[in-house]
N, C-alpha and C positions, 0 to 999 in steps of 0.2 A: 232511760228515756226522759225522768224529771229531769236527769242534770243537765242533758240537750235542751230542753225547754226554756230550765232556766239561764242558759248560758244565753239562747237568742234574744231573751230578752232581754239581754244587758248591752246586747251590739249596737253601737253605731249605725244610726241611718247612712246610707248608699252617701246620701250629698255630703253630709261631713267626713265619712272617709275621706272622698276624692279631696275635698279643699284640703285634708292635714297631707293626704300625699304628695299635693299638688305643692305645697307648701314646703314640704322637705326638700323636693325636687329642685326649686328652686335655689335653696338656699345651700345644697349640697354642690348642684351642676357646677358653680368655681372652685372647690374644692377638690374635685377631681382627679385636675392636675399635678398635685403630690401627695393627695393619699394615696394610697398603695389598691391597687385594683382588687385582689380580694376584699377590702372592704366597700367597696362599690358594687360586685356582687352580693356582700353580707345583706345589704339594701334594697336591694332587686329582690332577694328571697324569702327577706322578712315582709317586705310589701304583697308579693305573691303568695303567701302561707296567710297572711290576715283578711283578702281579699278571698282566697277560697273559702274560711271562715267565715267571713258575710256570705257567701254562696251555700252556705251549709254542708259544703265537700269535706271540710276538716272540723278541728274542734280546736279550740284553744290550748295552746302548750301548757302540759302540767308544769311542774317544777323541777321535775329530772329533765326534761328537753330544754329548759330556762337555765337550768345550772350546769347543762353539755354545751350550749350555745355561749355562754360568759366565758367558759374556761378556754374554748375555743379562740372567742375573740381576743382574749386577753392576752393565751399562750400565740397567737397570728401578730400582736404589737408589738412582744417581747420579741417574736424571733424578726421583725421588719425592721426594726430601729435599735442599734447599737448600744443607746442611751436613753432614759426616761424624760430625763429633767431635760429636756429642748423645746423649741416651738413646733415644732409639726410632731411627734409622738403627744402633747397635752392638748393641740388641736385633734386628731385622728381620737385621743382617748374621748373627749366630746362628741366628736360624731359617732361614734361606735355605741355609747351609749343614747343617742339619737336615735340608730340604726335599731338596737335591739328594744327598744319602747316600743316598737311596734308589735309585737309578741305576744303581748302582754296589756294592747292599747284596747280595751274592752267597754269604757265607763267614760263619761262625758267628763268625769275630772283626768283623766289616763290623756283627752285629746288635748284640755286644756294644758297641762304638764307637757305634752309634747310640743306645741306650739310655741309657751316660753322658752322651751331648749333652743327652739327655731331661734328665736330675739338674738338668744348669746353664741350662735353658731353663725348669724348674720354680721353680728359684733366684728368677728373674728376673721372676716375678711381685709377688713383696715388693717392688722397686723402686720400682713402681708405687703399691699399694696394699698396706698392713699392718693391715686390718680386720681383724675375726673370720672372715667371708664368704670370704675371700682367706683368710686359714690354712687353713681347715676345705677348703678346694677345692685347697690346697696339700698337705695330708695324705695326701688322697686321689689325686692324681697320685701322689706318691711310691712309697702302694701298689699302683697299678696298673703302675708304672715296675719296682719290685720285683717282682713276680707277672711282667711279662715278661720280667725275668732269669731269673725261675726254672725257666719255660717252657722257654728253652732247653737245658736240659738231658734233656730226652725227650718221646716222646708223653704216658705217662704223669703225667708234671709239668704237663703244659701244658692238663690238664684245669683250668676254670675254678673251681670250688670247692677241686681242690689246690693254684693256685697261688697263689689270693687266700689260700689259708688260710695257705700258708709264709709268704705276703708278710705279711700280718699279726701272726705269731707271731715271726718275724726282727725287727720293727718296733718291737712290742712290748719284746721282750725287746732293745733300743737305748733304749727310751724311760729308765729311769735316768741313762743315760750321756747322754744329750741332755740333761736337767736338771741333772747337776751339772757340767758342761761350761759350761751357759748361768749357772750361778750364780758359776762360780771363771774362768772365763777372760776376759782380758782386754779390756775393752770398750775399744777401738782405734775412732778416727777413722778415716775414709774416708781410703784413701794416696792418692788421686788422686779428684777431681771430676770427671764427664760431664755440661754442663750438659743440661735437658730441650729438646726440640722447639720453638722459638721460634712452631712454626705453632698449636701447640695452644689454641683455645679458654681465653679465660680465665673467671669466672665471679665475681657479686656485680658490686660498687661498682665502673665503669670510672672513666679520666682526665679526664670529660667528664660532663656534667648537661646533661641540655634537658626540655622536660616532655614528663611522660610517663614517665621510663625508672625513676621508683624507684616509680611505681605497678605498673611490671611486676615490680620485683621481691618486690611483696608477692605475689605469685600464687604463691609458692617461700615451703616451710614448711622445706629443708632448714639444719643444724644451720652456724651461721659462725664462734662461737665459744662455749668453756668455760671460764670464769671463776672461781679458786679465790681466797677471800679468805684473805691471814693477818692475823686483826683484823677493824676495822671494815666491813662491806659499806654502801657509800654507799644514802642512799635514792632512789628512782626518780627524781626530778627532776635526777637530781646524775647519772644513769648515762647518760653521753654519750660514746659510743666514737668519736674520731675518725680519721679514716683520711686524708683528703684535704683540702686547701684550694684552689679557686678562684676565680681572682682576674681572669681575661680572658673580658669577655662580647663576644660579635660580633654580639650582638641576638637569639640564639636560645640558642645554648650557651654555657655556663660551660665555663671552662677551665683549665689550667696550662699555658702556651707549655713551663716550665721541669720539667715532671714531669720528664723523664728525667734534667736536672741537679739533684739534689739540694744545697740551701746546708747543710751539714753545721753542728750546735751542737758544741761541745766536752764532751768527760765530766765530770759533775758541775757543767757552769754551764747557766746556762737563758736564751738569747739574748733580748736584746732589741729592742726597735721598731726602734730607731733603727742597727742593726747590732752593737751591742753586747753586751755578756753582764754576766750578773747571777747570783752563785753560789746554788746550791739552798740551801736550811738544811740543816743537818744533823737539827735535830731539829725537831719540833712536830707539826701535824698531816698527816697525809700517809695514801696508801690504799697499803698493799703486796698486787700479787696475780700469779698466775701465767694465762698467758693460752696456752689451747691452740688455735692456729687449721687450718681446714680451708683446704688447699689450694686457691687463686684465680689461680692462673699469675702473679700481679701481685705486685711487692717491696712494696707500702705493707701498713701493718701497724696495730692500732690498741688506742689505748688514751684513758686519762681526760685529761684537760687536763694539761699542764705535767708531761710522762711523762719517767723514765730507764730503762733497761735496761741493763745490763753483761753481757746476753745476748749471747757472742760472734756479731757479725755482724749484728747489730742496732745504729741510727744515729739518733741525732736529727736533726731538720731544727730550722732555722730558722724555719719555719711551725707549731712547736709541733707536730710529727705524728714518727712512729717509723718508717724504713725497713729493708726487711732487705737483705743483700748482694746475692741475685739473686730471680727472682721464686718464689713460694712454690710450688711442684711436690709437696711431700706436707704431710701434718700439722705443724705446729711449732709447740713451747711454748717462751716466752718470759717470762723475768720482769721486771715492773714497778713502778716507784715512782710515784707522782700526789703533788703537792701543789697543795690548794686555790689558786685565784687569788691571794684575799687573802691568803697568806703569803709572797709573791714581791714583790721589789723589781723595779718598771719604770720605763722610761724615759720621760721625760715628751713625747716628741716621736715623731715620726717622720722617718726621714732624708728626703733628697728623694724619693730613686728610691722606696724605700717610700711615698710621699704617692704618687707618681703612678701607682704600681702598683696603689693600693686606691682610686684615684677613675678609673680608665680606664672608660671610657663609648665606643658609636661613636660619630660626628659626627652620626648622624642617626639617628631612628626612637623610637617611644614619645614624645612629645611631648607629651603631655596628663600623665604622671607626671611629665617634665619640671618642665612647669608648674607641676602641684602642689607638688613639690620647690623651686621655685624662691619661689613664693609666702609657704610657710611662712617661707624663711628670710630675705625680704626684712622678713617680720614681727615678727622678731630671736630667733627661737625658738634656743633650744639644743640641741646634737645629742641630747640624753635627750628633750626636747620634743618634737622632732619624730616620734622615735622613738615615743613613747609617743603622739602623733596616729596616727599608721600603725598602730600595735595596738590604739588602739579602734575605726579603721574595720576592720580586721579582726573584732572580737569583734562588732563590732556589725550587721556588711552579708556577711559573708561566712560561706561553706560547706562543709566539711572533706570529703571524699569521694574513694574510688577509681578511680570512672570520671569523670576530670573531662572536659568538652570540650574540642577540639582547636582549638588556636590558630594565629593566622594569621601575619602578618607582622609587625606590633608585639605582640608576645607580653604585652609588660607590661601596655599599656595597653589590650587586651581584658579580660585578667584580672582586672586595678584597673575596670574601667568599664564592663564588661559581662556576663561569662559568672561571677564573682566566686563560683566552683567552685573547687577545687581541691584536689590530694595536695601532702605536704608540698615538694616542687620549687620550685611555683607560690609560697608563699607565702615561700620561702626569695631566691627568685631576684627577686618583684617589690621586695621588701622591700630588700636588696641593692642593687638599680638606684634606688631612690628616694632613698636615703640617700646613695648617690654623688650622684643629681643634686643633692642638696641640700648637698654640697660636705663630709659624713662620709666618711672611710674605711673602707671596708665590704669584707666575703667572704664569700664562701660556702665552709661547711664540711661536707665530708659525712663518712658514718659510718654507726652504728647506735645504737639510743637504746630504752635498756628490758632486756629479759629477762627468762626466768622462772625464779625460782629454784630450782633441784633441792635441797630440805630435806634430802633420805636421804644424797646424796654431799654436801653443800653449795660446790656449783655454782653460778652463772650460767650458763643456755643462751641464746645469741643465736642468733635463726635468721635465714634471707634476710628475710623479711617483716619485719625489726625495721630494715630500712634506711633513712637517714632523712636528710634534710637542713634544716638551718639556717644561721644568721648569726651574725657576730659585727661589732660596730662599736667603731672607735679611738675613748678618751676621754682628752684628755691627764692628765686625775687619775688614773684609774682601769687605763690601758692596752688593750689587748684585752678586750673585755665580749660573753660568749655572750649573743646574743638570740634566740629562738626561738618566732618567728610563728608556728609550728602553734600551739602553746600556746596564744595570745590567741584561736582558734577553736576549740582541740578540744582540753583543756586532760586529758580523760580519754586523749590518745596519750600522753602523758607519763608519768601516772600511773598508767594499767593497762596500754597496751597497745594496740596497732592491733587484736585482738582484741574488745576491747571499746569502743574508739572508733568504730570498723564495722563489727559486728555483721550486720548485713544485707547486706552486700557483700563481706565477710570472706572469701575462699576462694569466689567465687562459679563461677566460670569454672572450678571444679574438676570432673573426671569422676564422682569419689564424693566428695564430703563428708563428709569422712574424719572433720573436727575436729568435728562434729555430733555425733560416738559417742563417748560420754565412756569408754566403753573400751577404745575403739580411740588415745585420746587418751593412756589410761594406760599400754599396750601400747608407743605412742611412748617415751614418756617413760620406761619400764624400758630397752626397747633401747637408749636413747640411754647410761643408767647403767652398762650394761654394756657399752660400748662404751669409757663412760669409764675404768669400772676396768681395760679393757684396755691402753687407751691407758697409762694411769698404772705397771703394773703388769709389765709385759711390751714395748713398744715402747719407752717410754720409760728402760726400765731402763738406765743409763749407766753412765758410772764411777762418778760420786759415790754413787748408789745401791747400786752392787754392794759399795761399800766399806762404805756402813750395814750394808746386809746383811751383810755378813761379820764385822761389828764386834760387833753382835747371837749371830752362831754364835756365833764362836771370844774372843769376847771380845777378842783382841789380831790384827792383820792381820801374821803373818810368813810366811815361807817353811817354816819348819818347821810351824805348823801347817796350813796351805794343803795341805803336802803331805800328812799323817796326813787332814786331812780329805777329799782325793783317795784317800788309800793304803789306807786302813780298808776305805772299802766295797767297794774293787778286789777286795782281800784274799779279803773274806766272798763276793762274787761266784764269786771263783774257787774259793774250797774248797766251796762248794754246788754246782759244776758238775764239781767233781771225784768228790764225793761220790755226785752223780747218775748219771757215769758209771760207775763203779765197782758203783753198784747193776742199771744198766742193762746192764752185760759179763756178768753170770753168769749169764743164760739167754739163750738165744733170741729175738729178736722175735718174734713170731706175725704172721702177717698179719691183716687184719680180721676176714674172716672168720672165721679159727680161734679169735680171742678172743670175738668172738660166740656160736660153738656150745661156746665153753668155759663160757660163762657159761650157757646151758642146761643142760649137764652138773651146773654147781652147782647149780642148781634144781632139777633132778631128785633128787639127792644128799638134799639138803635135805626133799623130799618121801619118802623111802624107799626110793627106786630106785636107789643110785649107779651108772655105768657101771663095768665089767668092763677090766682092764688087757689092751690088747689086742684089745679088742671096735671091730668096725667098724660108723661110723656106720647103717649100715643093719641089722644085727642088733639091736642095741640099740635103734631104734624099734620092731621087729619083738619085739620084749622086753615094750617096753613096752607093747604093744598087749592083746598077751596078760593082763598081769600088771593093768593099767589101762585100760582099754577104754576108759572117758572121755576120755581123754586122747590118745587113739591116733588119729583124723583130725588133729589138731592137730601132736604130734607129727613125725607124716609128712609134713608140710605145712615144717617148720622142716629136717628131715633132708635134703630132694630141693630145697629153697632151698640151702643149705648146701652139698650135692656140687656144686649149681652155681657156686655161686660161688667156692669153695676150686679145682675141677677144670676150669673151662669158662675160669673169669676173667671169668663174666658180673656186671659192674654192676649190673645191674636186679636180678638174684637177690639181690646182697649187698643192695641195699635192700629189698628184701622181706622179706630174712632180720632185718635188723633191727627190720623193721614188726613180724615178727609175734613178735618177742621183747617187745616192748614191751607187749603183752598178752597173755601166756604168764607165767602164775604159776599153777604145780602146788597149789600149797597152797588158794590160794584154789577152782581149778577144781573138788577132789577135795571141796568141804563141801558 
């Protein structure tokens, strides 16, 4: 019975519980999403077991039910996550020990200690996401995080309009110092890398093509990439983002046996056919732009034909395509050079393994393309010949569409010979197969192709739907030559836009038909701008740019001025704060309510009546009734508010008291 005793009197009052649960809550609810749902009940049951606790239904866990509850949690990580050292098992290890503080949260330093865990579990949402969505919901944790420190400190505090108000006004009065903080300190790399969650869903253009899979991802209007020109913006038939090359068909799917080993180009040469290298120009014509892409779990990256980056951690391939170090987990902008084909010396051959790598075919299957393939070139056609028979039967026999039909076993040779439908897959992949059989070196390359241009920021936006694949085939004059069979059928995808190439299939399968409402199209389109200038603006802000920036203030970037422009505003901070308390020490606070019935007194004043030195709130109504008769149910309505709230501490009075101040003006009453 002692140790009941004195266990309750080491509890938490009722209102700081609720503000640290409330506060967890908070800062947990985005998290959700990929931690693993046992430990979103671990949370639910530690809060329900400490809450009976305050109820006096249970008792605090000893130490065997604290060291059955660890072992649990820790043996439910090990078996949730593959590996330790990633991002989401060292976030979920955070929250878990979040989760089980509550156990054990008995002592006013137990809420304190949980609350700062709050700060760095709030932290940890940026991680993930650095939107606007994500700050604006990061903000607000903070100040609920805040409002339950301040709670602790009394009942009083822990009313919910006192303590959102302190949190508020503490928050505020930091915001300065958050800003010249984020403008003058040093933008440091990361000391240490935690790679992300290898299980997590990737998204867009996978390592693999079969039909079917880039029609689905027209059905996806979300944003893939943002394209800043410095200089020329290529025109639309020129804007061919590539990401990927595949070169292994097994009769249904293209592929890359070698995606995961990348053959690395060297910096500033531009490889060639035959394994060789061929150095960029320095000067002529070339496209420079800055490329911000959205997060796809996948290292491939993309850009215009015959691409460089000096983007740290960015890599050429030998397949003419750009990879990053690991796979893309958040936003990344990266800068790019492009030079046109025809500026580039190539090699006039292909080595062997390269010959045998771009004519690999299975031994069997498709036979009738075979055929065709083999006919043309018994008829001594040259590989542009042939090519250019394959894209009039295209322009001429065939059908550009997003729901194409489904294909069976010989995938080619339905598509060439029967169902002669197709999204651009189909026309990329039969095209490819044909040209091998007819003994060209061919690939398939996939990517994104098009965009709409944002005029206001001057951007390219590529979104999912602009996904696309085509071909290119080896000419020994020429080297690598993009060819692009949609084109010879639907020559408007090119040009405008799968938008207006499909118009009547466009976003069919969508819930609402969003792109129908040209103002809800406009509405996109601003969001997306603002999202850019955040990106640009604030996420992006690095060294280089905090140095513009600084070069701009102070004209020259040294330590002496760094510091006056740190020192300065400190300065004026503090003597305004000095200032104010100095004005703030010579009288009394008042409580509310007495500054409320002070401010009646001055109204009355004002009207003729001033109060009497000495005179008691109730005489002085009693004054006034007499002397003002109009005014006197009123009056006595604000005085017996007033004794109650000054004398009782009642709440509800004090707001009454203020209601009925807000429409109590003597002057006007008495005309």
């Amino acid at each position: 019975m002692i140790r009941g005793v004195s266990q309750l009197q080491t509890l938490l009052p009722r209102e700081s519980l609720l503000w640290i649960f409330a506060a967890q809550l908070v800062v947990l609810l985005p998290h959700f999403a990929h931690l693993p749902v046992w430990l979103v009940g671990a949370w639910c049951a530690a809060v329900y077991w400490r809450y009976q606790v305050f109820l006096g239904r249970r008792e605090m866990p000893g130490k065997l039910i604290k060291l059955l509850a660890v072992s649990l949690a820790v043996a439910g990580l090990a078996l949730t996550y593959r590996r330790w050292f990633a991002l989401e098992p060292m976030v979920a290890l955070l929250a878990l020990s979040f989760t089980l503080k509550n156990i054990e949260l008995a002592s006013r330093r137990d809420a304190l200690l949980s609350l700062l865990l709050a700060y760095f579990l709030a932290a940890t949402l940026f991680v993930f996401e650095q939107t606007i969505p994500y700050a604006v919901y990061g903000i607000f944790c903070v100040v609920v995080i805040t409002a339950a420190l301040a709670a602790q400190q009394g009942r009083a505090s822990a009313r919910p309009k006192r303590a959102l108000g302190l949190s508020a006004r503490l928050l505020a009065q930091a915001v300065p110092v958050m800003l010249l903080l984020f403008v003058v300190m040093p933008r440091l790399g990361p000391l240490w890398a935690v790679p992300q969650n290898s299980s997590k869903a990737s998204t867009g253009i996978s390592d693999s093509m079969s039909p079917g899979d880039f029609s689905q991802l027209s059905k996806s209007a979300k944003p893939v990439l943002r394209i800043a020109f410095d200089g020329a913006l290529p025109p639309p038939e020129q804007r061919y983002w590539r990401g990927l090359v595949y070169t292994h068909f097994d009769g249904r799917r293209w592929s890359e046996p070698d995606a995961g080993v990348y053959r690395w180009g060297r910096s500033n040469r531009a490889p060639g056919g035959d394994g060789s290298e061929r150095p960029l120009p320095a000067v002529g014509p070339r496209y420079r732009y800055q490329v911000i892409m959205e997060p796809s779990q996948n290292p491939w990256l993309f850009a215009l034909a015959w691409p460089h980056s000096e983007t740290r951690g960015v890599r050429e391939t030998d397949d003419d395509t750009l990879v990053y170090r690991s796979p893309v987990s958040a936003r990344l902008a990266y800068a790019v050079h492009s030079w046109p084909r025809e500026s580039i010396a190539r090699a006039q051959s292909l080595n062997p393994l390269e010959q045998r790598r771009h004519l690999q075919l299975p031994a069997s299957g498709n036979p009738r393309a075979r055929q065709w393939a083999e006919a043309r070139r018994r008829e001594g056609m040259s590989a542009e010949e042939i090519s250019a028979a394959l894209l009039a039967r295209y322009n001429r026999d065939f059908t550009y569409t997003l729901r194409p039909p489904e294909l069976g076993r010989d995938t080619v040779d339905e598509f060439l010979f029967s169902t002669r439908e197709g999204f651009c897959e189909h026309f990329a992949s039969s095209y490819v197969f044909t040209m091998r059989a007819a003994g060209v070196p061919a690939r398939v390359v996939a990517g994104y192709q098009g965009g709409e241009w944002v005029a206001q920021e001057e951007y390219l936006l590529v979104r999912q739907y602009d996904a696309h694949a085509w071909a290119e085939i080896w000419l020994p004059e020429r080297g690598w030559v993009r060819v692009d069979p949609t084109a010879a059928v639907s020559p408007e995808r090119i040009r405008d836009g799968l938008q207006s190439a499909a118009a009547e299939e466009f976003m069919q399968d969508a819930l609402l038909p969003l792109h129908k409402f040209a103002f809800v199209s406009r509405l996109r389109l601003q969001w997306d701008m603002i999202n850019y200038r955040w990106y640009q603006a604030v996420v992006r802000f690095d060294h280089e740019r905090q140095q513009g920036l600084l070069q701009r203030l102070l004209g020259e970037v040294s330590p002496l001025r760094i510091a006056l422009f740190l020192g300065v505003p400190i300065l004026v901070a503090l003597l305004l704060l000095l200032a104010w308390l100095n004005l703030s020490s010579r009288g009394p606070v008042l409580p509310p309510a007495s500054r409320a019935y002070l401010r009646f007194c001055h109204r009355m004043a004002r009207a003729g009546l001033p109060r009497k030195p000495g005179e008691a709130p109730g005489d002085y109504a009693s004054r006034i009734e007499r002397e003002m008769p109009r005014l006197g149910p009123m009056v006595r309505r604000i005085t017996v508010a007033y004794e109650k709230a000054a004398y009782s501490d009642d709440e509800s009075a004090e707001k009454q008291l203020r209601k009925l101040l807000r429409s109590f003006w003597p002057l006007r009453l008495l005309r």
